[in-house]
N, C-alpha and C positions, 0 to 999 in steps of 0.2 A: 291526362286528366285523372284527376284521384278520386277514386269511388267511396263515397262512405263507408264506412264499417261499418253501420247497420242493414244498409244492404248489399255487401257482401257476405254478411252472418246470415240475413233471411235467403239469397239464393242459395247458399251452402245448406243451410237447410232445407230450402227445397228439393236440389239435388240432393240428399240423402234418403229423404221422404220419398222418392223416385224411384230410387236405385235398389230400398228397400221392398216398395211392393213391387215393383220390377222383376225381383227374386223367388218371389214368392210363386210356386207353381198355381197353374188355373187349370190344370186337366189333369187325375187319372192316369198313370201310365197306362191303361190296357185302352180308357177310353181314347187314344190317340190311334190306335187300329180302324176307327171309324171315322172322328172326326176331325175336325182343325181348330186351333182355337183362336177366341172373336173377343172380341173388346168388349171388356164388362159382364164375360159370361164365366162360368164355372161348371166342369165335367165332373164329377164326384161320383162318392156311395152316399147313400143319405145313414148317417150318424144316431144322433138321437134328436129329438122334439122337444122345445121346453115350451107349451102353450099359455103359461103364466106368464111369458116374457116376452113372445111375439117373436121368440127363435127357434134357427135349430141349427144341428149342426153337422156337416160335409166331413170326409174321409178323402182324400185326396194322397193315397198311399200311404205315407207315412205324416205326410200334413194336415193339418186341421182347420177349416174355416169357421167360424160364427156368423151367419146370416140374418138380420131383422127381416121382421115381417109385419105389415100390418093389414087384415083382414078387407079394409076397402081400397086397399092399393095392389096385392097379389092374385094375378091370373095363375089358373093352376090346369094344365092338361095331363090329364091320367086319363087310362080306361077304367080304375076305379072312382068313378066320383063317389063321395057321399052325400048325404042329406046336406051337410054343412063344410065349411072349408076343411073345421077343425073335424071332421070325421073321415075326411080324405085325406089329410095330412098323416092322421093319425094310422091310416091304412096301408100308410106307405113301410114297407119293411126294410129293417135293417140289412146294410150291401146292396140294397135297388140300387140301378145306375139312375142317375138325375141330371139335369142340365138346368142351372138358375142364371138368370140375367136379373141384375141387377144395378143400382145408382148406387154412387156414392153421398154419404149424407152425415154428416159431423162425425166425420172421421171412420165412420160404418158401413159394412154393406148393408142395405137394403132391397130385399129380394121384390123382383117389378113382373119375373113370371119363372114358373115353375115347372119344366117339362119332367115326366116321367116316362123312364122309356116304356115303351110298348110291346110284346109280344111280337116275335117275328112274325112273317107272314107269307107261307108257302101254299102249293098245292097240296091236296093230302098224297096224289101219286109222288112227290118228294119228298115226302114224310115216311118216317118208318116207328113203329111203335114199342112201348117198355117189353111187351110182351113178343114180338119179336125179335127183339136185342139180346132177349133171356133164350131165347133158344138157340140164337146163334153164338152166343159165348156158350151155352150148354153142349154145343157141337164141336166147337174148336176152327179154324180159320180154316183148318186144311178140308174137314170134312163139312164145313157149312159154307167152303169156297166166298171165302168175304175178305174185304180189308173194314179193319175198323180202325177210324183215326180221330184221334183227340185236337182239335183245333187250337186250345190253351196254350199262349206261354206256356214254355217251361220250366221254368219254377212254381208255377201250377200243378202241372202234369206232375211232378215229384210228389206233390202233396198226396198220389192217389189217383188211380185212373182204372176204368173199366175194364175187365180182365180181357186181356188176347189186344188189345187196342196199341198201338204205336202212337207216338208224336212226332205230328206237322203241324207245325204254329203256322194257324193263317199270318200272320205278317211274313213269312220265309216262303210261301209257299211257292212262287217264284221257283226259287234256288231249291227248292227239293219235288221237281215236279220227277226227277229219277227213281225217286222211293214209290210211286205209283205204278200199279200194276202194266204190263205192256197188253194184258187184255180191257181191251175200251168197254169190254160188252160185261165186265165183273161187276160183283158186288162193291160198292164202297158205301162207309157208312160214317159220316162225321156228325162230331157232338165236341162240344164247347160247354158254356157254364149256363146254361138254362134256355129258360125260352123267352127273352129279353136278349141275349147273345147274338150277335152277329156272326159271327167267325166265321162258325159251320156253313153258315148259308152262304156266307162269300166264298169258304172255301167248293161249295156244291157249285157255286156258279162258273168258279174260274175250271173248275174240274169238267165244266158240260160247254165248255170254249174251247177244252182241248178234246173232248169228241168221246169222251166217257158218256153212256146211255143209261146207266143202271146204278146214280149216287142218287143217296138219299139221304137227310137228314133226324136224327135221334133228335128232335127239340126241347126235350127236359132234361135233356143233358146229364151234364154230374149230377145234381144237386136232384132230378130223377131216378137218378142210378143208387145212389146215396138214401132216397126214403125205404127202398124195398131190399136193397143189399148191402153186401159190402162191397170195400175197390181194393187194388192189389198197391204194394210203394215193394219198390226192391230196398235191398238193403244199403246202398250208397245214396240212395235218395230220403230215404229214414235218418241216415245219417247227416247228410246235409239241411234237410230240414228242421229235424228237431235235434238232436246232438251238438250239432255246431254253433247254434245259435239259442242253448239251452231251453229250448220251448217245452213247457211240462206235457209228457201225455199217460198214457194208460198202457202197460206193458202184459200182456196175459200169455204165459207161457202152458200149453198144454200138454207138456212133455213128462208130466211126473216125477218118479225118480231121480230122470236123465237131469232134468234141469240142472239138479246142484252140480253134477260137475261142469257146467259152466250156461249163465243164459244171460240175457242183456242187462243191463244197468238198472235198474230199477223192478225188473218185471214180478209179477206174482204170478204166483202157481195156481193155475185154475184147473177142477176137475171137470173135461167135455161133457159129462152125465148129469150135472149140477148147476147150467147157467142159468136156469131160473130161478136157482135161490142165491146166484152171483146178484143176478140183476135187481134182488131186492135190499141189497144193502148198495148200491152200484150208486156213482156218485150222483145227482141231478143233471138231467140231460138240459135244463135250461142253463147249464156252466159248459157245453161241449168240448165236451172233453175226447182229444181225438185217442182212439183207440187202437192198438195193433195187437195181431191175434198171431201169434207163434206156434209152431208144433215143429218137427225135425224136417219137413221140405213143402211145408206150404201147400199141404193135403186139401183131399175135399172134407175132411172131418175141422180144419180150422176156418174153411168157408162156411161149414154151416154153424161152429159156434158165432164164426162175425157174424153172421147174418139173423140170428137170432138175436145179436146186441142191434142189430140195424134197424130189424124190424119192433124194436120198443122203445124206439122213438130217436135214437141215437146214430147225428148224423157225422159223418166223416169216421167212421170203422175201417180197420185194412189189415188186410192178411199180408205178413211180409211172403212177398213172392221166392219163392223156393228155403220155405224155412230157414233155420239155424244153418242148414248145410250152406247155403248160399254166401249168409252172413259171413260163415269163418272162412268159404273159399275168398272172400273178397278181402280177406287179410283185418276184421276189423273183431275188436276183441269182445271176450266175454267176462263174465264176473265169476266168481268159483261163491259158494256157499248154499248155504238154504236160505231159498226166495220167502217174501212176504206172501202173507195169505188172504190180508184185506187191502183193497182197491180203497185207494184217496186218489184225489184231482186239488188241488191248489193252481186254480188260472193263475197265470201271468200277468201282472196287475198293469192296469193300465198307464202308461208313459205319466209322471206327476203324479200320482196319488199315492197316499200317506195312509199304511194300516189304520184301522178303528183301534187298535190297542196302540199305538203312536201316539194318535190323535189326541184321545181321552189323557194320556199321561201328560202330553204338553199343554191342554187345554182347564185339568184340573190344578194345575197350580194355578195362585190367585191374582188377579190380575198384577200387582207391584213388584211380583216375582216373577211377571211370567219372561220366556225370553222369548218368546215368539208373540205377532200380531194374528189373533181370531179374525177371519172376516166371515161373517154373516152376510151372505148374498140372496136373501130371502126378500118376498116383497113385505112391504109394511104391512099389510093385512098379517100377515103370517108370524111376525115374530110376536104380535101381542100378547099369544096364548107365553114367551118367557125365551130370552136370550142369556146366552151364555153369559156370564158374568165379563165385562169385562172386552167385550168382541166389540170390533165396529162395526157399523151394520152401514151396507150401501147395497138396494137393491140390483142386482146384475145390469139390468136394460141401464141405469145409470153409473155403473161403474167407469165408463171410455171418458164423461165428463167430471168425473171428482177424483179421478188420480192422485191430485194433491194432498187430497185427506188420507193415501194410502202410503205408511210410511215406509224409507227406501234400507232402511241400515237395519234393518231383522227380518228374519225368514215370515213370509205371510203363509199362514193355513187357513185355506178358503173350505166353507161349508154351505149348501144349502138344506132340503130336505130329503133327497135322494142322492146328488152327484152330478146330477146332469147340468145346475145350472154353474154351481161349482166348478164343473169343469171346463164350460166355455169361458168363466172370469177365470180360469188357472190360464189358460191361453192366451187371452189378451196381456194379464201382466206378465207373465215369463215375456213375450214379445216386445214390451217396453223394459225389461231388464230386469224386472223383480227377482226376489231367491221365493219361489213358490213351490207350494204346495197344496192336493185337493183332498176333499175326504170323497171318498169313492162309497159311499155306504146310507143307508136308510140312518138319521138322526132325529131323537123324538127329545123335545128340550122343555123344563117345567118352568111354572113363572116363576120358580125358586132361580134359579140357572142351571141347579143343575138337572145333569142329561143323559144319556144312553145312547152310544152312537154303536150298529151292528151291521 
C-alpha cells in the first residue's frame, strides 16, 4: 500500500517535533539528587520574571526555558506568599530551586502550578549554628575535634568552600562512607548550598543509619558562610574554574614588592592597611564579582582583608588556600611585572547578547542600509512613546505565532526595555534556527527613533 506524501511529511514532522522536545532537558542536574522527573514538569532555578508578558524564565544548567503564565490559571506554593500573585513571584530570588507543571498550549508552556522549594526542616538538636561553625573553624579540626563536610557536587565545592571542610557529595556518599570518622560518637558537621538544600540533611540521615550520634547540620550553608566571611578555593581549583574556562574575576595580591617578581594573571596590588579606600572604588557588588585574595601562604592577614570585602556586601570572596607558595608548588605559573592598582570587573556576558556599543552601531544605520533586522519586543502600550526607525515590532507573548513576519536570511537583534523580555524571544528564535541576537541593557527610545541603549 502506498502512503501519501502528505502524510508521510506530517508524520515526519511529528517525529522530529518529538524527538526535539524529547531532547530538551526537564530537570536541573543538582535537582536530580532529590527528585525524578514527571511528565509535563520542570526542576529549575528561577531565572528572571517578565510581568508585562505573563512569563518567566527557568535556568535549567546551561538550558533555558520560557514559561507563560496567566494569573487565573497559576497556583503558586511558596512559604513566601504575597499580598498578590505578582508580589510573590516577584519575591522569588534569583537560583531558588522551583518545580513548575505545566500544559502545553500553541506550541508554549504554560505554567498550571508553581512549587517553590521550601526550607528544610530539622530539629534544632540537628542543627548547628553560623556562630558555632566560626568557632570551630577558629579552632582547627584537630583542636575543636570535628569533621566538617561539604555535601555539594564537586565542581561546586571548587568554586569555594568553608575553611578546614572536605568534600562528600551526598550523591557518592555511599561509596565514601571510608572518609568518615571510625569514632560514631564525633563531631560531624555537613552543609550544602542553603537552607532550601537537601544534601546535608540526607547526608545527616544516612550518617545516623550508620550509627554516628553527634551529626548535625550548618543549614545556611555556603551561601551563610559566604554573607559574614570568606571561603578558601586551592589553587588547581582556581584554576579549573576560572582559568580554563576564562570566567573574569577579581585578582588582589597583598604581597607588595614580592608580587612583581611573579603573581597571577590579572591580579592587582592591594595594600592590607587600605581596603576601605579599595572598597570605595571596588566594582558594584550587584555585578558579583567573585574575588580571590592572595598573600605568600594564605595567612590570617588575607582572611581578614577577604573578610572585610565579605562583610560589605560581597558574596563569593576566597583566600587561595596556602598562597602563592602553593600555587607554584602545584607547577602553575606566574606573570613577571608590575601589577595594576585599580580593580575593574567586566561580567561574562550573558550566552546571545550583543554589546550596547554593537548594538547602537548596527541599529544607527538607516533602515535601507541596515544589514541586520531590529526587533522590538516591547508591548504596544510601550513603543508609543518612539521605536527605532526602521525595527519591527511583535510583542514577545506574540512572537511563537508570527514567525513568518521574522525574516530568515539576516542576523536578527532583538530589544525590549531592559533584556529580560528580549531575551526569552532571543531563545525561542535561535531554537527555530534564527542567526540571533539580544540587547542585554536598559534602552530609552524617543518618538524621534532615536535612542540611548546603556
Amino acid at each position: 500500500m502506498r502512503i501519501p506524501t502528505s502524510l508521510t511529511l506530517s508524520l515526519l514532522g511529528c517525529a522530529v517535533a518529538l524527538a526535539q522536545s524529547s531532547s530538551r532537558p526537564t530537570m536541573a542536574k543538582i535537582c536530580a539528587n532529590c527528585h525524578t522527573p514527571a511528565p509535563q514538569t520542570l526542576f529549575g532555578n528561577w531565572d528572571t520574571l517578565a510581568l508585562k508578558n505573563g512569563s518567566f524564565q527557568l535556568k535549567l544548567d546551561e538550558a533555558t526555558e520560557v514559561v507563560r503564565f496567566d494569573t487565573a490559571g497559576l497556583k503558586v506554593k511558596s512559604k513566601e506568599m504575597g499580598p498578590t500573585l505578582d508580589d510573590t513571584l516577584k519575591a522569588i530570588k534569583k537560583g531558588h530551586e522551583v518545580q513548575v507543571q505545566f500544559a502545553e498550549k500553541d506550541g508554549q508552556k504554560v505554567a498550571t502550578m508553581l512549587l517553590v522549594k521550601p526550607p528544610v526542616s530539622l530539629s534544632m538538636e540537628e542543627t548547628i549554628t553560623l556562630e558555632q561553625v566560626e568557632k570551630l573553624v577558629a579552632q582547627g579540626p584537630e583542636k575543636g575535634n570535628y569533621l566538617l563536610v561539604d555535601c555539594r557536587p564537586t565542581p561546586r565545592f571548587q568554586e569555594g568552600n568553608i575553611p578546614t571542610a572536605v568534600n562528600l557529595p551526598f550523591p557518592a556518599f555511599d561509596k565514601l562512607v571510608d572518609k568518615l570518622p571510625a569514632d560514631k560518637g564525633k563531631l560531624i558537621v555537613y552543609y550544602c548550598s542553603g537552607k532550601t538544600c537537601n544534601m546535608s540533611p540526607g547526608s545527616l540521615r544516612k550518617a545516623q543509619k550508620l550509627g554516628y550520634t553527634n551529626a548535625k547540620v550548618f543549614v545556611d550553608g555556603m551561601p551563610g558562610w559566604y554573607g559574614k566571611h570568606a571561603g578558601v578555593i586551592t589553587s588547581q581549583s582556581f584554576k579549573a574554574v576560572y582559568l580554563d574556562k576564562a570566567m573574569p574575576a577579581v585578582v588582589l595580591d597583598l604581597r607588595g614588592k614580592a608580587a612583581g617578581q611573579g603573581a597571577l594573571a590579572g591580579a592587582v596590588a592591594v595594600d592590607p592597611a587600605k581596603v576601605a579606600e579599595l572598597l570605595k572604588a571596588f566594582p558594584s557588588a550587584k555585578l558579583k564579582p567573585p574575588v580571590l585574595v592572595v598573600d605568600e601562604t594564605g595567612s590570617a592577614q588575607a582572611a581578614g582583608v577577604a573578610d572585610q570585602i565579605a562583610k560589605a556586601g560581597y558574596a563569593g570572596v576566597n583566600v587561595l588556600e596556602g598562597g602563592v607558595k602553593a600555587w607554584t608548588a602545584a607547577g602553575l605559573p606566574l606573570v613577571q611585572g608590575p601589577l595594576a592598582t585599580k580593580v575593574t570587573f567586566v561580567p561574562k556576558p550573558r550566552p546571545g547578547s550583543i554589546a550596547a556599543v554593537e548594538f547602537t552601531k548596527l541599529a544607527e544605520v538607516a533602515p535601507a542600509q541596515r544589514t541586520v533586522t531590529i526587533l522590538d519586543v516591547r508591548n504596544v502600550d510601550e513603543t508609543k512613546a518612539g521605536v527605532i526607525k526602521g525595527a519591527l515590532q511583535i510583542p514577545e507573548p506574540q512572537l511563537a505565532g508570527r514567525l513568518a513576519e521574522v525574516p530568515k536570511g539576516r542576523k536578527v537583534l532583538v530589544h525590549c526595555s531592559t533584556g529580560v523580555r528580549a531575551e526569552m524571544a532571543y531563545h525561542l528564535l535561535k531554537e527555530k534556527g534564527y542567526d540571533v541576537a539580544f540587547l542585554n541593557n536598559e534602552i530609552a527610545i524617543l518618538d524621534t527613533g532615536e535612542f540611548i541603549a546603556e
